[in-house]
N, C-alpha and C positions, 0 to 999 in steps of 0.2 A: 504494500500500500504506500503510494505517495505521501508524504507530511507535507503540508503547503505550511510555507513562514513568511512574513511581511519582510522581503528587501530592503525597505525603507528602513528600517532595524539599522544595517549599514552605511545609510548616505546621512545621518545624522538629522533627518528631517521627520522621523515618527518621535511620538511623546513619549519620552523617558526617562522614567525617575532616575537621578545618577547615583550608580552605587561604584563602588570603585576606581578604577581605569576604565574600564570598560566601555561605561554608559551603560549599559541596560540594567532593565530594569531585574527586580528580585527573582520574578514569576520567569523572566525567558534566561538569564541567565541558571537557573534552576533546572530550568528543560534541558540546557545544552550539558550541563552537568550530568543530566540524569542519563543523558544517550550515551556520552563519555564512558560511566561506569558501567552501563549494560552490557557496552560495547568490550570495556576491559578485562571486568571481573570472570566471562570462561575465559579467557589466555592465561590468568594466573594459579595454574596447575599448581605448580612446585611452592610456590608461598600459604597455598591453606592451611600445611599441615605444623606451620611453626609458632614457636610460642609468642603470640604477638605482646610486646609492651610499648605504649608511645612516649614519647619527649614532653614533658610539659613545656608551653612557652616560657621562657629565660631561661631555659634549662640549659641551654648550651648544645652541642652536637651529640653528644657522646653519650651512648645507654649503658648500662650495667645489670648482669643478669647474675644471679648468685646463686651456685652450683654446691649442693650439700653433699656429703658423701654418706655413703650407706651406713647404717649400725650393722658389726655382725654377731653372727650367732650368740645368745650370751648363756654357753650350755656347761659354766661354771655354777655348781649348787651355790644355794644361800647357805651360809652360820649362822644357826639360831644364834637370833639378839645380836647379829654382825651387820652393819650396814656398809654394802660392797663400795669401791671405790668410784663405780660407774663410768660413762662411758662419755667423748667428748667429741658433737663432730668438726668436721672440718671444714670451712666455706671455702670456696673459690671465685675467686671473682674476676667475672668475663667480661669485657668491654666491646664493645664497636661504635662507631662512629655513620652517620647518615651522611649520604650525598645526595645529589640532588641531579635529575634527569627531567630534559622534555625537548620540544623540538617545536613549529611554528611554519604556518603556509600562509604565502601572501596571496592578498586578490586584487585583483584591478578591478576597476571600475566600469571598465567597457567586461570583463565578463558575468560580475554580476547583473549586469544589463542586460545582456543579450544570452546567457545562458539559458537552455531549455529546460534544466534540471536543478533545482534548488543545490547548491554545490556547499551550499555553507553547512547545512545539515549532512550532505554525504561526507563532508571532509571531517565533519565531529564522527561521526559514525567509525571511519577509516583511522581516525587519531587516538580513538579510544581503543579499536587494534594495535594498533601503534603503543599509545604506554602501557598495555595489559601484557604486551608480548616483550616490552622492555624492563618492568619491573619484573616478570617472571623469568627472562634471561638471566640476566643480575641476580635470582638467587638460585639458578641451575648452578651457576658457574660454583658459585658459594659450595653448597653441597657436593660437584662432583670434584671437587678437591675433598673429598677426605680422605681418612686412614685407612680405613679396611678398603682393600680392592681384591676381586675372587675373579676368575676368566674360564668360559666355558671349554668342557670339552678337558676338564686336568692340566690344561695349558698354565704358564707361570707366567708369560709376559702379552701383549698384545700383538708385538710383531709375529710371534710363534701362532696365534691361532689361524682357522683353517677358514673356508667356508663353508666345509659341515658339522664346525663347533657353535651352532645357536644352541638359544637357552629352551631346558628342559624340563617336566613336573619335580624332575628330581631335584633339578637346580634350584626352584623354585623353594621345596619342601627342605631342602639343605640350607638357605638363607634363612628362612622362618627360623628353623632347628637352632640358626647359630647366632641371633637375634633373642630367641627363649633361653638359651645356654648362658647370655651373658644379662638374663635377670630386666630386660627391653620391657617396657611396659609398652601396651599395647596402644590403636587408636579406635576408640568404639570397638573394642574387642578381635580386631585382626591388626596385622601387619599389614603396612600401604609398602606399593612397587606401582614405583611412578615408571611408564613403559614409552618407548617410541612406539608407532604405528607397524613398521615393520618387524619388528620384535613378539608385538601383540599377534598380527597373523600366525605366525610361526606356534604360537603357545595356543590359539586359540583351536587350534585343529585337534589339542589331548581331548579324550574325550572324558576324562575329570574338569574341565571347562566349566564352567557354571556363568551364563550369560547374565548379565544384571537387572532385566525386565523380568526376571524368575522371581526374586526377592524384592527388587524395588518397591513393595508395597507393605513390607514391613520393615523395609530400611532404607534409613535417608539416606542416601545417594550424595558421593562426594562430587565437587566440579570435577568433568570427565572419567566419571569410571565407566567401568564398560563391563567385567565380570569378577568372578574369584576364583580360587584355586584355593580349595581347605580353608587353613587362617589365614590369607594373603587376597586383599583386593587388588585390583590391576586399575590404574588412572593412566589415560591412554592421552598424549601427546605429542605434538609436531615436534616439540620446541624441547624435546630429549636429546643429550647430548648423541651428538653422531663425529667418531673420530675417523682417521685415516690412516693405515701403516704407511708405514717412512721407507720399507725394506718390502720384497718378491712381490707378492700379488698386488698389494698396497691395495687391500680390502676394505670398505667402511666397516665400522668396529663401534657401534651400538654401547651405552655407559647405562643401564638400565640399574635406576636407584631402589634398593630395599628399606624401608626403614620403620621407626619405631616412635611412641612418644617422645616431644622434648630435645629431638635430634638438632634442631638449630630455631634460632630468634629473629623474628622480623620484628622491625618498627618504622616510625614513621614521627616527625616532626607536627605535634599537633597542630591543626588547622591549615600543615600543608601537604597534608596527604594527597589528593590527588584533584588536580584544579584544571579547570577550561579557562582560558583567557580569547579573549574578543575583542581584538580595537577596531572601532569604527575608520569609515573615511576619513581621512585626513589628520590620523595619529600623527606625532614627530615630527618630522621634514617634511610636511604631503602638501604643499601651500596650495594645490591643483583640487584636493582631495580626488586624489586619481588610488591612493593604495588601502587598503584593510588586511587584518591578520587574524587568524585563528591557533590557537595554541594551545598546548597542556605543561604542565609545568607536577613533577610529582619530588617527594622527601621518601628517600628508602634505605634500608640497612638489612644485611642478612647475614648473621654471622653463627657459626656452629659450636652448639652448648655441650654435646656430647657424640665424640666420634664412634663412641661404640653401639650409639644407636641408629649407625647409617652403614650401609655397606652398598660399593658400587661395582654392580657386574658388569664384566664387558663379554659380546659375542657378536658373531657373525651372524647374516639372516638370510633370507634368499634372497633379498636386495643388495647386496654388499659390495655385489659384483658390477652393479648398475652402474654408467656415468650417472646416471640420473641423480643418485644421490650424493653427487660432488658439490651440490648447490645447498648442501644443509651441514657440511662439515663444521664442527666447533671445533671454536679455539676459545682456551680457558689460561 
């Protein structure tokens, strides 16, 4: 369905209350906001599952997250009328720091003129792609840097594997196993494996497969999931890291993330988590009122609270081999 929006919005001649830079008013500046996030919030696969805390304003850049260590076993008896020495834990304290991303499209005024298609509203639509798939990069990268790395197929390094080391039920059920092994609390009761698309085919042919419209009606559905395997849901994305060997085949080589509660922290700079900006004709230099801009502007951090609650598998798939997939290679 078309949205029809009043152009005059941008020549500075409709009635509007001034809030900001911007000029618009509360009610449309609110709309464009609204499309933004609709727009953003499915690309950010990989940030739902982190411990989010914000920045207060004056707070300065920098968050802190504080990491307790476990109590163990305490399977020394009591001495009647003895009161034991007990037990003392330890904090650790995590820092990161926020940056700040966004990006901006000019318009002229001869195309909002003569444009057939409302482009201000497709361009919020497209931008809100735009910072959903760049604050979600921004913490792929975060997570597939961490410590535990496992590679299909018994292989030890990436350049060693094959093209018919993709990932298997077993693999699957060995990550879960070594995720429960090191005491992983769970998210809503399973382990999350954030998956590429090509990785997901490959697994979705087991026929232990469980497609997500089976259960969807007595479980809430994470952004992008698609099925389970036992204790293991599958969130299926573009935007999974895709690597390249360096040596023989120089295969794509899939980072396919397992992980567990509490594995890493996002935040955000309050009040500037995630914003659309609008300058009318004749912002700055425009003495013509010949130019306008649309923008977004976001505050983000992603930093990891506990490595052993994340492990990243690499394999091969049946695309690997593809040029095709030369155009989604990361670099971290």
């Amino acid at each position: 369905m078309n949205k029809k929006m009043n152009l005059q919005l941008f020549d500075g001649t409709a009635n509007m209350a001034a809030t900001t830079d911007t000029g618009l008013s509360a009610e449309i500046k609110e709309y464009y906001v609204k499309e933004l996030l609709e727009n953003a919030t499915p690309k950010m696969v990989h940030t739902q599952f982190g411990q989010k805390r914000n920045i207060p304003k004056g707070s300065g850049k920098t968050i802190e997250w504080r990491k307790f260590s476990q109590l163990p076993p305490a399977t020394q008896p009591l001495v009647e009328g003895v009161t034991p020495t007990g037990t003392k834990r330890t904090v650790t304290s995590i820092k990161g720091n926020v940056s700040q991303y966004g990006d901006y499209i000019k318009h002229t005024d001869m195309l909002q003129t003569t444009a057939f298609d409302n482009v201000i509203v497709e361009d919020c639509k497209e931008q809100g792609n735009q910072a959903g798939n760049t604050i979600d990069v921004v913490t792929r990268n975060v997570l597939q840097n961490c410590g535990s790395v496992c590679f299909a197929g018994g292989k030890t390094t990436r350049e060693s594997l094959t093209a018919a080391d993709k990932l298997t039920v077993a693999d699957v059920k060995k990550m879960v196993n070594r995720l429960k092994r090191r005491d992983i609390t769970t998210i809503d009761g399973y382990y999350v494996c954030i998956i590429h698309p090509d990785v997901a085919t490959d697994i979705m042919l087991s026929n232990e497969w469980e497609e997500m419209h089976k259960y969807a009606d007595t479980t809430a559905l994470f952004e992008g999931e698609i099925g389970k395997i036992g204790k293991c849901r599958f969130i299926e994305t573009s935007n999974a890291a895709v690597y390249k060997q360096t040596t023989g085949s120089k295969l794509a080589v899939y980072g396919t993330l397992f992980l567990g509660a509490n594995a890493y922290g996002v935040t955000e700079l309050e009040g500037l988590g995630l914003d659309y900006i609008v300058k009318p004709l004749g912002y700055g230099d425009d003495p013509l009122n010949q130019r306008s801009s649309t923008g977004w502007k976001a505050t983000h951090c992603c930093t990891l609270l506990n490595d052993y609650a994340i492990i990243r598998f690499e394999s091969c798939s049946y695309m690997s081999a593809d040029p095709a997939v030369e155009a989604n290679i990361t670099t971290v």
